[in-house]
C-alpha positions as CSV (number, residue, x, y, z in Angstrom):
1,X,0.0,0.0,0.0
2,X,1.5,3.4,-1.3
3,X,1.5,6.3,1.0
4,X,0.0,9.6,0.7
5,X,3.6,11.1,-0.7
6,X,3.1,9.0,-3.6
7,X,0.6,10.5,-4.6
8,X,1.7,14.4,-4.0
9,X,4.1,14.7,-6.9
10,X,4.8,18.5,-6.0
11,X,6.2,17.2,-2.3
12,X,8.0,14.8,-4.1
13,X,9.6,17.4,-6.6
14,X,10.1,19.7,-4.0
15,X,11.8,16.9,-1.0
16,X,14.1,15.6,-3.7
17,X,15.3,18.7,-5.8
18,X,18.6,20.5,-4.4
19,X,18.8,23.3,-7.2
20,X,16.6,26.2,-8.5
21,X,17.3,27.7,-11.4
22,X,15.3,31.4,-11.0
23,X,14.6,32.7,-14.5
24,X,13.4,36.7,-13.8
25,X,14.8,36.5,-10.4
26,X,15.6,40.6,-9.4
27,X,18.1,41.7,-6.7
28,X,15.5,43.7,-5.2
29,X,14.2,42.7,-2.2
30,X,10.7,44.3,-2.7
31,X,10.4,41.9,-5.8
32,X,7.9,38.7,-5.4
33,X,10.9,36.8,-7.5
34,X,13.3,37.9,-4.5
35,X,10.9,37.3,-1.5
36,X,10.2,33.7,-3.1
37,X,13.9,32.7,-3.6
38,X,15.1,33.6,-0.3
39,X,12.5,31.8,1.5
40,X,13.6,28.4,-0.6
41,X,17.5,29.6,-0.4
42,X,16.4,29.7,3.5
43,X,15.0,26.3,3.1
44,X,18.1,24.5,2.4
45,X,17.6,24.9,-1.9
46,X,20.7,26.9,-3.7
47,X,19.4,29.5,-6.4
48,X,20.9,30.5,-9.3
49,X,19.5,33.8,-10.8
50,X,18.9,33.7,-14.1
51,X,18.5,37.4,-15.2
52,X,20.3,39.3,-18.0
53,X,20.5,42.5,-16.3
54,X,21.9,41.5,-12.9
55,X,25.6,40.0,-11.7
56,X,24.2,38.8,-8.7
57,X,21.5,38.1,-5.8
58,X,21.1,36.5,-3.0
59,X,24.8,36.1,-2.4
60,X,25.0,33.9,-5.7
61,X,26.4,34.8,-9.0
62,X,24.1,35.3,-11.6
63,X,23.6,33.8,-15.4
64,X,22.6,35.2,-18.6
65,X,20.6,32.4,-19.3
66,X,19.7,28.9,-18.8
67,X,21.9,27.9,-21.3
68,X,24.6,29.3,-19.3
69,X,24.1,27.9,-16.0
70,X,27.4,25.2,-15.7
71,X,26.4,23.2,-12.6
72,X,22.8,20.3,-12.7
73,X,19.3,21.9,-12.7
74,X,16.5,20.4,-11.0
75,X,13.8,23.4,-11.4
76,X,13.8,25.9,-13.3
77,X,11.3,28.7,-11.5
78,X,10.1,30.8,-14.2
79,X,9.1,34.8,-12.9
80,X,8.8,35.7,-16.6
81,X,5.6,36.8,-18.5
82,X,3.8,34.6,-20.2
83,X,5.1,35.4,-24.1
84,X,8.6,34.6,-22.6
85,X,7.9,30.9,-21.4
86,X,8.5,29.2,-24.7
87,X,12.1,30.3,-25.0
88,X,13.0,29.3,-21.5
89,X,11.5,26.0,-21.9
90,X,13.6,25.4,-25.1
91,X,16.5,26.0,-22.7
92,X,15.3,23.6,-19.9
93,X,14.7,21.1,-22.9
94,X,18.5,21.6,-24.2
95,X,20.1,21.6,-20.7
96,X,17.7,18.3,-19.3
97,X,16.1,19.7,-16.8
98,X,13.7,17.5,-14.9
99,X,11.0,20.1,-13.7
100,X,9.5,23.7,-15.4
101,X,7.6,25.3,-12.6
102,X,5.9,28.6,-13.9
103,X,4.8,31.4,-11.1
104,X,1.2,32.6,-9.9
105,X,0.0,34.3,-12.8
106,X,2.4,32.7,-15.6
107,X,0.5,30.6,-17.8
108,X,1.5,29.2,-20.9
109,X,-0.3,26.3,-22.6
110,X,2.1,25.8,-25.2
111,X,5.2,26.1,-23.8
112,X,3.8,23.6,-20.7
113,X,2.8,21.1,-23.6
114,X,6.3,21.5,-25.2
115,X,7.9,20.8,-21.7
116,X,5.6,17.6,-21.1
117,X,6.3,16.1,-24.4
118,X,9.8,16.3,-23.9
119,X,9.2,14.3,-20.2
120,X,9.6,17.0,-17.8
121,X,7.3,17.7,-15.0
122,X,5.7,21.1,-15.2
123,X,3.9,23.1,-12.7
124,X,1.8,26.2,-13.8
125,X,0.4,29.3,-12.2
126,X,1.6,28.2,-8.5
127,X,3.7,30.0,-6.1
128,X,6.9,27.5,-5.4
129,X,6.8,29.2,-1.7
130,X,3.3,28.3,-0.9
131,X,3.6,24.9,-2.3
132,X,6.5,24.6,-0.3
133,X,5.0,25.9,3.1
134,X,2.0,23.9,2.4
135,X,4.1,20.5,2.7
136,X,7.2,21.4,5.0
137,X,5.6,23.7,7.8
């Protein structure tokens, strides 16, 4: 007989990921994409910011892009709007990574069915943080 974790794939994702890539993530503190990261960055997870116009945040350097992240992925957490999705999914496609979780508000249908056909899990208009609280109190 399974247990109730077998059937909560998001507690699953979220007890055996390490790393986060943040695509959007800002270095200012008042932004939702800052608030959210240093809550899981407080919760044991690393972050890696993913944000063109930034060299760092939350005490980790910061990326470009996806593409040029060196170290494994396990989610990429997309603060992006909507239109942007697609090409950030082509980047989780091309670096393997297992999980595309897309923020409250950040829906995408297309880009999610891209994700999914090329086997990753995806997550759509849910806040990571209030996932997470929800199943680790």
């Amino acid at each position: 007989m399974g247990n109730v974790e077998d059937l909560d794939p998001i507690r699953e994702l979220l007890a055996s990921a390490r790393t986060i890539a943040v695509v959007g993530l800002s270095d200012n503190p008042l932004r939702a994409s800052h608030g959210v990261s240093a809550y899981m960055q407080e919760r044991g997870y690393r972050i890696i910011p993913v944000n063109p116009n930034i060299s760092e945040a939350l005490g980790e350097d910061a990326y470009p892009s996806l593409l040029e992240v060196p170290d494994r992925i396990d989610i990429v957490n997309v603060f992006r709007r909507p239109e942007f999705v697609e090409e950030v999914v082509n980047h989780a496609i091309q670096k393997k990574v297992p999980a595309v979780w897309m923020q409250e508000g950040v829906i995408n249908q297309a880009a999610a069915a891209k994700a999914k056909e090329a086997g990753m899990y995806v997550v759509m208009d849910q806040c990571i943080l209030k996932q997470h609280r929800a199943r680790f109190r």
